[in-house]
Each structure stands twice: as structure tokens, then as C-alpha cells.
BALOBA-1460 file (C-alpha; in Angstrom, 3 decimals):
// residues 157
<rec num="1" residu="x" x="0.000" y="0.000" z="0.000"/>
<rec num="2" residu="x" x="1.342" y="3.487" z="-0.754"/>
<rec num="3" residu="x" x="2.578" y="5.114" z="2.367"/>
<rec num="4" residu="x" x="0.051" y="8.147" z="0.898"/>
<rec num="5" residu="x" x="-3.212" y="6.064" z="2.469"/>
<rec num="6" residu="x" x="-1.237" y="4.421" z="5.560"/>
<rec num="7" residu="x" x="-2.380" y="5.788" z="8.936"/>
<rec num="8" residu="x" x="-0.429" y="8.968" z="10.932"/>
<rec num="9" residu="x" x="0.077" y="8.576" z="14.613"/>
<rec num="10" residu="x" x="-2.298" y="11.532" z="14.719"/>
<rec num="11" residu="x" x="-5.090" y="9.741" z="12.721"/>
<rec num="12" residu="x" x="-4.390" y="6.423" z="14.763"/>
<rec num="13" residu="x" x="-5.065" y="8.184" z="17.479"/>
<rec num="14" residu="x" x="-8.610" y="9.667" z="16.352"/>
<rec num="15" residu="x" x="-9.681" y="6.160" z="15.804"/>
<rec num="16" residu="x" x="-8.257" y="4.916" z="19.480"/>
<rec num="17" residu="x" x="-10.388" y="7.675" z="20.936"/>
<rec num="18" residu="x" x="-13.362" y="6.652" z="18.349"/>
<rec num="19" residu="x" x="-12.884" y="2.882" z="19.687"/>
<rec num="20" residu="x" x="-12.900" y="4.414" z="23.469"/>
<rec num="21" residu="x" x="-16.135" y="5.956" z="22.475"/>
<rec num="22" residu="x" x="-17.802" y="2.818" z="21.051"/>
<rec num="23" residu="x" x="-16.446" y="0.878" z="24.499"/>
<rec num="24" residu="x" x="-18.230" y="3.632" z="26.536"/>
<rec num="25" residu="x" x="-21.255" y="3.373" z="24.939"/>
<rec num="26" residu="x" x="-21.585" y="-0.233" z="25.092"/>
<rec num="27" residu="x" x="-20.598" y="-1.069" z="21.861"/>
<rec num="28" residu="x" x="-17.567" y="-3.747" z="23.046"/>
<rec num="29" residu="x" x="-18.199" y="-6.138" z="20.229"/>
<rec num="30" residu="x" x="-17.900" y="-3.735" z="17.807"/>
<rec num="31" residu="x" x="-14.980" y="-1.825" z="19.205"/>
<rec num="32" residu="x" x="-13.105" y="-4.993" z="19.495"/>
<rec num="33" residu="x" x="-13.828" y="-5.739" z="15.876"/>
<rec num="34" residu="x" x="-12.465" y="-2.487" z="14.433"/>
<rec num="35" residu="x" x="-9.416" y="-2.844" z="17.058"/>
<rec num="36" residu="x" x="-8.971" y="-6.172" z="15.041"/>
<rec num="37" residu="x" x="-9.090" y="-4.161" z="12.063"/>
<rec num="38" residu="x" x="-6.633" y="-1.353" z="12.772"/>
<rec num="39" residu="x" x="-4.261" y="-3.625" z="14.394"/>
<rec num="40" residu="x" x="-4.077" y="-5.734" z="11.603"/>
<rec num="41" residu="x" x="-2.934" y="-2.869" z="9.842"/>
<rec num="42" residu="x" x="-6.204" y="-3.317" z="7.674"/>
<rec num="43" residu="x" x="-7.660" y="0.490" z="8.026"/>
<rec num="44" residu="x" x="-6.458" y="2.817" z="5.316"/>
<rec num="45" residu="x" x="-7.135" y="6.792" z="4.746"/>
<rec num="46" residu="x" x="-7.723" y="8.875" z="1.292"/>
<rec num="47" residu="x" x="-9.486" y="11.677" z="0.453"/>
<rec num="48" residu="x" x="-12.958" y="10.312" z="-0.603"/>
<rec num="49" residu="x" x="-14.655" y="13.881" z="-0.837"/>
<rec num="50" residu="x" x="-12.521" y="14.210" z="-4.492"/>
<rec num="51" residu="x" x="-12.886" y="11.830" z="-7.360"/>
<rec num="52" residu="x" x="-9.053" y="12.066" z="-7.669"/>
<rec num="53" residu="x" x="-8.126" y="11.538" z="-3.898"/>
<rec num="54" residu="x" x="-8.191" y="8.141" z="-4.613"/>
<rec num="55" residu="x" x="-7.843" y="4.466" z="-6.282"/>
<rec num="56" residu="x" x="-11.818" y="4.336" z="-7.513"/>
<rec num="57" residu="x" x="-12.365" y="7.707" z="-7.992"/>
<rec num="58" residu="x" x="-15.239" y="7.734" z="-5.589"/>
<rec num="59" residu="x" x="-16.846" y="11.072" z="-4.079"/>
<rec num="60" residu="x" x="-18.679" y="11.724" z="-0.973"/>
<rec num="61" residu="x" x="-17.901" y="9.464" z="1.472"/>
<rec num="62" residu="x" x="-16.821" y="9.530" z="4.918"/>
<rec num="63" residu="x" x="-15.389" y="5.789" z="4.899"/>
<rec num="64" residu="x" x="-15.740" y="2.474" z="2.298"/>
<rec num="65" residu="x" x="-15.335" y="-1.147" z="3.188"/>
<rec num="66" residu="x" x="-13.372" y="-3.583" z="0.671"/>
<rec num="67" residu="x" x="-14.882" y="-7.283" z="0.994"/>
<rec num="68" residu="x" x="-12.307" y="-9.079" z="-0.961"/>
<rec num="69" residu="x" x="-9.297" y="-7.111" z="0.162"/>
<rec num="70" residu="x" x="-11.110" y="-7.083" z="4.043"/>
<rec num="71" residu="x" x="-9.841" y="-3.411" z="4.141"/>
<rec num="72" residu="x" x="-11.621" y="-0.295" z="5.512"/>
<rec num="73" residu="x" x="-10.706" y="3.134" z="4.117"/>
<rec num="74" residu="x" x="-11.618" y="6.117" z="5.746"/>
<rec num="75" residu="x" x="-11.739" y="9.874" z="4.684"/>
<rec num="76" residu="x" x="-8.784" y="11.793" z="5.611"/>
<rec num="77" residu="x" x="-10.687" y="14.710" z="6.486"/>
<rec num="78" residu="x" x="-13.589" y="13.310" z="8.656"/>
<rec num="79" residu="x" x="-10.394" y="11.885" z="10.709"/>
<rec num="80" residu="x" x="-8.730" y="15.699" z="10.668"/>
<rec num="81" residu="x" x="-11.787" y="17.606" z="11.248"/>
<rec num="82" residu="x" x="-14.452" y="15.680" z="12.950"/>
<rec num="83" residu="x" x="-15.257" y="15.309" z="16.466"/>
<rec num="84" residu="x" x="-14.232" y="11.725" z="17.831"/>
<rec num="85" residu="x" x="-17.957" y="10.962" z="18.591"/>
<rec num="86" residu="x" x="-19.047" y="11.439" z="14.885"/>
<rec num="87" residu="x" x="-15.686" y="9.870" z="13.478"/>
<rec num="88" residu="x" x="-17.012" y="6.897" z="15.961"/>
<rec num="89" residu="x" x="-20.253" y="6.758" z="13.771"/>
<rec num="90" residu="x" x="-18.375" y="6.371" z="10.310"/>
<rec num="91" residu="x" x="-15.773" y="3.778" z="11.606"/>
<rec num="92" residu="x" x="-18.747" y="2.046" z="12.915"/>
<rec num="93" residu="x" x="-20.451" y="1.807" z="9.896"/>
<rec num="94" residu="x" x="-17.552" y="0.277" z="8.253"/>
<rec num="95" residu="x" x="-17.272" y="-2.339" z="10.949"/>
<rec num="96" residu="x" x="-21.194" y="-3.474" z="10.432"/>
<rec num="97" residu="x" x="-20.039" y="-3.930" z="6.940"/>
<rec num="98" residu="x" x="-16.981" y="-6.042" z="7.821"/>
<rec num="99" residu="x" x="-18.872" y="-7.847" z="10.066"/>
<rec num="100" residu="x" x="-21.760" y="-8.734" z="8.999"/>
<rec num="101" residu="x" x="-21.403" y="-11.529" z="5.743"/>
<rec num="102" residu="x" x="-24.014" y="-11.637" z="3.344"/>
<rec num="103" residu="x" x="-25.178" y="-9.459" z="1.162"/>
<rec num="104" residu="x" x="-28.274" y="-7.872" z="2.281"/>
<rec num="105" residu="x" x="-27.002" y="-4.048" z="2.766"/>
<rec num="106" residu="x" x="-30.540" y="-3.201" z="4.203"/>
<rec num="107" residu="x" x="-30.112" y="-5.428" z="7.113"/>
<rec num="108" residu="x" x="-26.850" y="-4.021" z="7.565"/>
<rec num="109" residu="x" x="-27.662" y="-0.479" z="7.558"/>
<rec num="110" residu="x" x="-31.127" y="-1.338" z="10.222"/>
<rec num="111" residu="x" x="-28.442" y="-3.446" z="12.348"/>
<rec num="112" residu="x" x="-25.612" y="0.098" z="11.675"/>
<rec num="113" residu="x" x="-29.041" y="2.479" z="12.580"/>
<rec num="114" residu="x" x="-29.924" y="0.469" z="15.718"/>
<rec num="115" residu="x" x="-26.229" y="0.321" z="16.770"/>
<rec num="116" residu="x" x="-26.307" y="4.263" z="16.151"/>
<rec num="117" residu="x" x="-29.357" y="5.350" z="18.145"/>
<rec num="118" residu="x" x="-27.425" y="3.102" z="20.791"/>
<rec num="119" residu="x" x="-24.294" y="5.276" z="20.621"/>
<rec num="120" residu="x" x="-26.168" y="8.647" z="20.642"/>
<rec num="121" residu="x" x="-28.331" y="7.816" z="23.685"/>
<rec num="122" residu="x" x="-25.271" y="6.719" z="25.744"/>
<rec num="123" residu="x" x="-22.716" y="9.455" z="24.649"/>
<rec num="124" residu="x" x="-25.651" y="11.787" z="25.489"/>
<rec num="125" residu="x" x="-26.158" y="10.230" z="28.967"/>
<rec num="126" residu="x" x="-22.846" y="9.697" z="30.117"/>
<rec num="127" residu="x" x="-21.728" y="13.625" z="28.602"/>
<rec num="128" residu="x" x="-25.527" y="15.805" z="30.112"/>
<rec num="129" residu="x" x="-25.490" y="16.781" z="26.312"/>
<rec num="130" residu="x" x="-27.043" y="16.606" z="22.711"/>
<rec num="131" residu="x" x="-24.734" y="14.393" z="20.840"/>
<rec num="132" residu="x" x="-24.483" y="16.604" z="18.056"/>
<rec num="133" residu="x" x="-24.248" y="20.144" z="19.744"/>
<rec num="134" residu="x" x="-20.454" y="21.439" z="20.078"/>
<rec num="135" residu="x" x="-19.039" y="21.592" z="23.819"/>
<rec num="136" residu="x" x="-16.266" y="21.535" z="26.050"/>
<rec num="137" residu="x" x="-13.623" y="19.114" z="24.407"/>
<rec num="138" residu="x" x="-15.172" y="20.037" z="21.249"/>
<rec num="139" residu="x" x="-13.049" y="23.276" z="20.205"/>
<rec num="140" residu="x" x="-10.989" y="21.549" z="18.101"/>
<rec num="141" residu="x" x="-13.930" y="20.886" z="15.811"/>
<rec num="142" residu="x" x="-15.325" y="24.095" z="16.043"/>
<rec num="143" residu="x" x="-15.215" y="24.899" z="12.320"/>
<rec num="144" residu="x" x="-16.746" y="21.188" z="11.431"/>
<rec num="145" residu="x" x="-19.514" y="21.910" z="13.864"/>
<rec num="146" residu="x" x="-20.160" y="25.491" z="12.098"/>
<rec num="147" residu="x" x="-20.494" y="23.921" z="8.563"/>
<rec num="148" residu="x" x="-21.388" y="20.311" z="9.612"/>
<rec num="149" residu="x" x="-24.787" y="18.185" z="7.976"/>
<rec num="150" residu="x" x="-24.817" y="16.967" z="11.845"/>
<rec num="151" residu="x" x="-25.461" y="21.036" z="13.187"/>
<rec num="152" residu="x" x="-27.816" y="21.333" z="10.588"/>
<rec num="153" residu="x" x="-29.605" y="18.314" z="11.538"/>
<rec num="154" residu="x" x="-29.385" y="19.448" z="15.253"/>
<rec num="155" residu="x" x="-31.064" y="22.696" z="14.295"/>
<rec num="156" residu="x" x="-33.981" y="21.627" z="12.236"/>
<rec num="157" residu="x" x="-32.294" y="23.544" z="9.265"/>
């Protein structure tokens, strides 16, 4: 693999702190599986917002999972710029996909919805606040939050 998509420290450390998240939420199983995944040296980054930031010129995604080559790849951005709660989400979703065989990709995006309603409620009960409203920890992110689909969603807007 071209050192280009291989993992930083920094970005290996976004995901730890996503797989901390999924643990404290009481998603063990799945945090376990994408530990599997990253220390297998099986998680890759590109830029998947640009058609030319990467092998299948792809756009608009925050993460894809390869079946044959059992490889997740995750947008180098959403690692930079999102908050480790919402970066949790997308590696999740590319777990459910590793995960689960078959393929029925409804059943694995009710199992990936069910999974995320889970997360939400817990982050939001163990942190007193609305998963997807900015606060303390989250000033890093403050520029995602301010142009984010998940503010907007928040909002109503």
C-alpha cells in the first residue's frame, strides 16, 4: 500500500479515541472488531470527498469497506476535522459492513441504525449533552460543527 493512504500517529489516534467511544457506549463487540481491524494494519485513509483523492475515484464518502481485500478506508478529512464521537459513527459503519457476511445491505444499515441510536443515547447520557451540539472538548472541531450536515440536523435547518 502506498505510504500516501497508511495511517499517521495523529489519525491512529482519532480512531483509538473513536474505539474508546464505542467501548463507553456499550458497543464492546464492535470496538473490538475495528481494534482487530486497525491492528491488523487493515484500516487505510484517502481523500474520498474528491474523485481524484483516490484508487476508484469515488466522491462523498466519509469511509468504504473492501470485501475481498477485508480493508476499511476512511476519509482523511472526517479523521482531521471531525469530532471523535461522529468519526465513531463512520468507523462504525464500516465495521457493520466487515462484520456482517451476506449481502443484504438493508439489514446491515437497520443493524448500523440500531447500533447508532445506541451510541447517541449513551454518549448523550454519560456527557448531560445533545450528541451533536459542540461543547467543552469540542473546540478543536469548532469549524466542522459550524459547517457540519450533523449542526444542521441538530437545528432543524
Amino acid at each position: 500500500m502506498p505510504p500516501s493512504y497508511t495511517l499517521t500517529a495523529e489519525q491512529r489516534s482519532v480512531l483509538l479515541e473513536a474505539l474508546a467511544i464505542l467501548e463507553a457506549t456499550g458497543l464492546q463487540r464492535w470496538a473490538i472488531s475495528g481494534r482487530s481491524y486497525l491492528d491488523a494494519g487493515r484500516v487505510f485513509v484517502a481523500d474520498l470527498e474528491r474523485r481524484t483523492g483516490n484508487p476508484w475515484g469515488i466522491a462523498g464518502y466519509d469511509g468504504v469497506y473492501l470485501p475481498h481485500e477485508r480493508q476499511i478506508w476512511l476519509n482523511a478529512n472526517s479523521l482531521r476535522y471531525m469530532a471523535p464521537r461522529h468519526v465513531a459513527m463512520v468507523f462504525l459503519n464500516e465495521i457493520v459492513h466487515a462484520v456482517t457476511p451476506g449481502d443484504d445491505t438493508h439489514a446491515e444499515h437497520e443493524m448500523y441504525n440500531a447500533l447508532v441510536r445506541q451510541l447517541r443515547r449513551e454518549w448523550e447520557r454519560l456527557h448531560n449533552r445533545p450528541f451533536n451540539e459542540a461543547g467543552p472538548g469540542d473546540e478543536r472541531y469548532a469549524a466542522w460543527f459550524e459547517d457540519s450536515y450533523w449542526r444542521k440536523e441538530a437545528s432543524g435547518g
